[in-house]
Backbone as a ProteinNet text record, in pm:
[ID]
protein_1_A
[PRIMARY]
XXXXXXXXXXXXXXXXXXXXXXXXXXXXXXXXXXXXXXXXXXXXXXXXXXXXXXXXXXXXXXXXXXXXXXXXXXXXX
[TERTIARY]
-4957.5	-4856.6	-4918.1	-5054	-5073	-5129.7	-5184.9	-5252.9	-5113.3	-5038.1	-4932.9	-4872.3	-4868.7	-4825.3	-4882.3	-5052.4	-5139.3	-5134.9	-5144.2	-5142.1	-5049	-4955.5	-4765.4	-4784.3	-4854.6	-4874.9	-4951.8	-5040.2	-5130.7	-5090.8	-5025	-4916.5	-4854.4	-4784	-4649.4	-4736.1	-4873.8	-4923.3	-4986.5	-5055	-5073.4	-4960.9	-4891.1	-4777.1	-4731.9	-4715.8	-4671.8	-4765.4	-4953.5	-5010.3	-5049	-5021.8	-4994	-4888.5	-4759.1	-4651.2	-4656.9	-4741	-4809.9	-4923.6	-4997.5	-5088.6	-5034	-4905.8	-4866.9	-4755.9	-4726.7	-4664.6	-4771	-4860.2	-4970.3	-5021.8	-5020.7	-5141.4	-5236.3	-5251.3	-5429.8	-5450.8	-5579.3	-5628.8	-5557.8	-5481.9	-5398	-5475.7	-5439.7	-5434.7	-5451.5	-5513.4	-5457	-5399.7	-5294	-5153.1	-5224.7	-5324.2	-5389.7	-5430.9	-5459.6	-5511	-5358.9	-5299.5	-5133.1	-5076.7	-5083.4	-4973.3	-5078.8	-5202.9	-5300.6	-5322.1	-5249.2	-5248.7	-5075.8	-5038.5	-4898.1	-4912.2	-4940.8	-4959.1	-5052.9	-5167.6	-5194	-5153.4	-4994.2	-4958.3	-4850.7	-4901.4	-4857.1	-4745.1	-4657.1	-4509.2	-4392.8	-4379.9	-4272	-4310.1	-4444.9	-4474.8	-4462.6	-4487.8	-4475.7	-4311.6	-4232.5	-4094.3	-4063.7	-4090.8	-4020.2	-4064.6	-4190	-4293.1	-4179.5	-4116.7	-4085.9	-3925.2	-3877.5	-3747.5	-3750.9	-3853.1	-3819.9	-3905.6	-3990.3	-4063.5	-4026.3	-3942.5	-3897	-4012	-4073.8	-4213	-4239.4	-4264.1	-4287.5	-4135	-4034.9	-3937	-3847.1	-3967.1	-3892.9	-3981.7	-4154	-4178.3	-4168.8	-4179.1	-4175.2	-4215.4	-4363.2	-4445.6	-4400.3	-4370.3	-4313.9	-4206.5	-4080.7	-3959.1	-3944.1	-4028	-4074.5	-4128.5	-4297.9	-4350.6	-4346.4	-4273.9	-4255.4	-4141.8	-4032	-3956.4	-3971.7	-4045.3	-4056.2	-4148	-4274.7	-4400.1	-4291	-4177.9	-4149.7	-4072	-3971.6	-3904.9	-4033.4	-4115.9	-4227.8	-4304.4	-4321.5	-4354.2	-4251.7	-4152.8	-4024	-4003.3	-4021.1	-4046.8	-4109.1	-4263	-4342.5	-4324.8	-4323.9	-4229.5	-4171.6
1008.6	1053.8	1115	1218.6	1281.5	1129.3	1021	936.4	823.3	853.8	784.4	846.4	957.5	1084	1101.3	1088	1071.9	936	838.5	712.8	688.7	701.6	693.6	785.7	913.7	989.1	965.8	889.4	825.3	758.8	627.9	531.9	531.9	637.1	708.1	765.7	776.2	855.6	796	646	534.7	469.2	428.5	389.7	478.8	623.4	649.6	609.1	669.5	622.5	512.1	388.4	288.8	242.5	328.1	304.6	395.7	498.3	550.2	516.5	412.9	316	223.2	164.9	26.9	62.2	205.4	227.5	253.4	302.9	306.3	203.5	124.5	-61.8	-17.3	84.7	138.5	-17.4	-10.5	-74	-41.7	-133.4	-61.8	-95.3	-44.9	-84.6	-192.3	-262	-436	-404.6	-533.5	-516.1	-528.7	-638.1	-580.6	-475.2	-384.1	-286.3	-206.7	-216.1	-122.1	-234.9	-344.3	-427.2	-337.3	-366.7	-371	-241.6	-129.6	-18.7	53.6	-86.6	-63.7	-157.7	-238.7	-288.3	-233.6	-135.4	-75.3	82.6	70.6	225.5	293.6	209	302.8	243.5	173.4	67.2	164.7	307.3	386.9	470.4	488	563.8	448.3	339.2	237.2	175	201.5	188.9	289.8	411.8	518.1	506.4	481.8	456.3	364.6	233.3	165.4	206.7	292.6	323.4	416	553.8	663.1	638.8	544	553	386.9	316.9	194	104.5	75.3	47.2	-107.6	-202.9	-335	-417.4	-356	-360	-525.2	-585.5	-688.7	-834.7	-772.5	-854.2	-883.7	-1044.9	-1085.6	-1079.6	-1064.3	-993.6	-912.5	-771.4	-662.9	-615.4	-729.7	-699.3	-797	-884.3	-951.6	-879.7	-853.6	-803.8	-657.6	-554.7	-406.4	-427.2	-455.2	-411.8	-488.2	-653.9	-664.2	-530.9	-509	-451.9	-287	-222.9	-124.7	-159.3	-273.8	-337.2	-314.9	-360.9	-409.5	-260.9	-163	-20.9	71.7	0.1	72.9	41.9	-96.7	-146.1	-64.5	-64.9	-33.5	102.6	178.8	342.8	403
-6224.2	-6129.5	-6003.8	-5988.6	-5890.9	-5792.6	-5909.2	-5795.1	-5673.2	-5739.3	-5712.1	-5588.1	-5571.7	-5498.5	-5360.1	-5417.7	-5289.1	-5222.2	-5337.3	-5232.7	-5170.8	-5188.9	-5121.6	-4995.7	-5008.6	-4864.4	-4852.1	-4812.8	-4696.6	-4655.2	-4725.3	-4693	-4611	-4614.9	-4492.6	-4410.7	-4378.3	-4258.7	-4242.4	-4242.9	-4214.9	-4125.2	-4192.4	-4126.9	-3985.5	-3989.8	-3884.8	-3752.6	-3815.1	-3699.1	-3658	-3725.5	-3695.9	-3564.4	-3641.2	-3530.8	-3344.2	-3409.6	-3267.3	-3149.6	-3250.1	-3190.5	-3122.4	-3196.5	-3161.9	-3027.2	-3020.6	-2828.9	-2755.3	-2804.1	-2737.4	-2676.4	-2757.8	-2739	-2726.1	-2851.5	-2899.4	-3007.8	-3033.4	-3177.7	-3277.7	-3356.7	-3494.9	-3638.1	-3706.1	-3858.4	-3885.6	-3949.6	-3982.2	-4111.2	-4062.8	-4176.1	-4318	-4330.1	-4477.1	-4531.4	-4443.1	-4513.6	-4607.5	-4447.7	-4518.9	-4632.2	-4634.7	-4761.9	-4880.7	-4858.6	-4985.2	-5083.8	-4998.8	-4973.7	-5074.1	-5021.9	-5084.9	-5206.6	-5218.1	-5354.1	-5465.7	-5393	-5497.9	-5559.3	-5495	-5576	-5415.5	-5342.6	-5189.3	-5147.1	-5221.1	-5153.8	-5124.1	-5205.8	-5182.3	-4988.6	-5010.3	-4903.3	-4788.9	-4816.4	-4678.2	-4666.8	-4759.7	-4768.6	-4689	-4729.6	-4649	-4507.9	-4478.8	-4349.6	-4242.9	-4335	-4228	-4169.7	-4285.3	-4244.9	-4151.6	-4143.1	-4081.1	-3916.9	-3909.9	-3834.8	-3752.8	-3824.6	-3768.8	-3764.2	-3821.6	-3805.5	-3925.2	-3853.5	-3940.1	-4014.1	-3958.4	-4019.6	-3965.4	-3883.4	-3845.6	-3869	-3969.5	-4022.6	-4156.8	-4177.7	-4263.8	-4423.8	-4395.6	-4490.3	-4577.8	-4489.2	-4541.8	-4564.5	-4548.9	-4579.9	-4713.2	-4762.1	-4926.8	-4959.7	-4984.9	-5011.7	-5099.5	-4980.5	-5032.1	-5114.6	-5098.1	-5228.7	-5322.4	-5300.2	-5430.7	-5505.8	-5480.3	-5481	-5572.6	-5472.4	-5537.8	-5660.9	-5698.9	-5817	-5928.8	-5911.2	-6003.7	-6074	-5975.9	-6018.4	-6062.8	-6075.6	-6087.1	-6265	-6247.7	-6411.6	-6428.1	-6426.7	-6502.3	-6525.5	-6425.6	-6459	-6550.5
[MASK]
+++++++++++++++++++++++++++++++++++++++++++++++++++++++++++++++++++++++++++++

């Protein structure tokens, strides 16, 4: 549980500075790192990431991807 906790908040603070880079048109994140990030434990924190921060929410990837990714930890839960 604590590892679950931490990876989900990095996740979400990934995500935000991601989304602060990307008004910027600094260098961002590459999206692998954040899916890979969310598939291994971090999908709630990049769920919440894309809702509060509006962030990736209009690609493809990550509108499959994450909720399947949270369904699947939700099982296993």
């Amino acid at each position: 549980m604590p590892y679950l906790i931490i990876i989900n908040t990095i996740e979400f603070i990934l995500m935000g500075i991601d989304k602060i880079l990307a008004i910027k048109h600094k260098y961002r994140i590459p999206e692998i790192i954040l899916l890979d990030i969310s598939i291994f434990g971090g999908c709630f924190g990049c769920m919440l990431g894309m809702l509060i921060f509006h962030h990736k929410i209009r690609k493809q990837k990550f509108l499959i991807i994450i909720p399947i990714t949270i369904i699947i930890y939700l099982l296993i839960i």
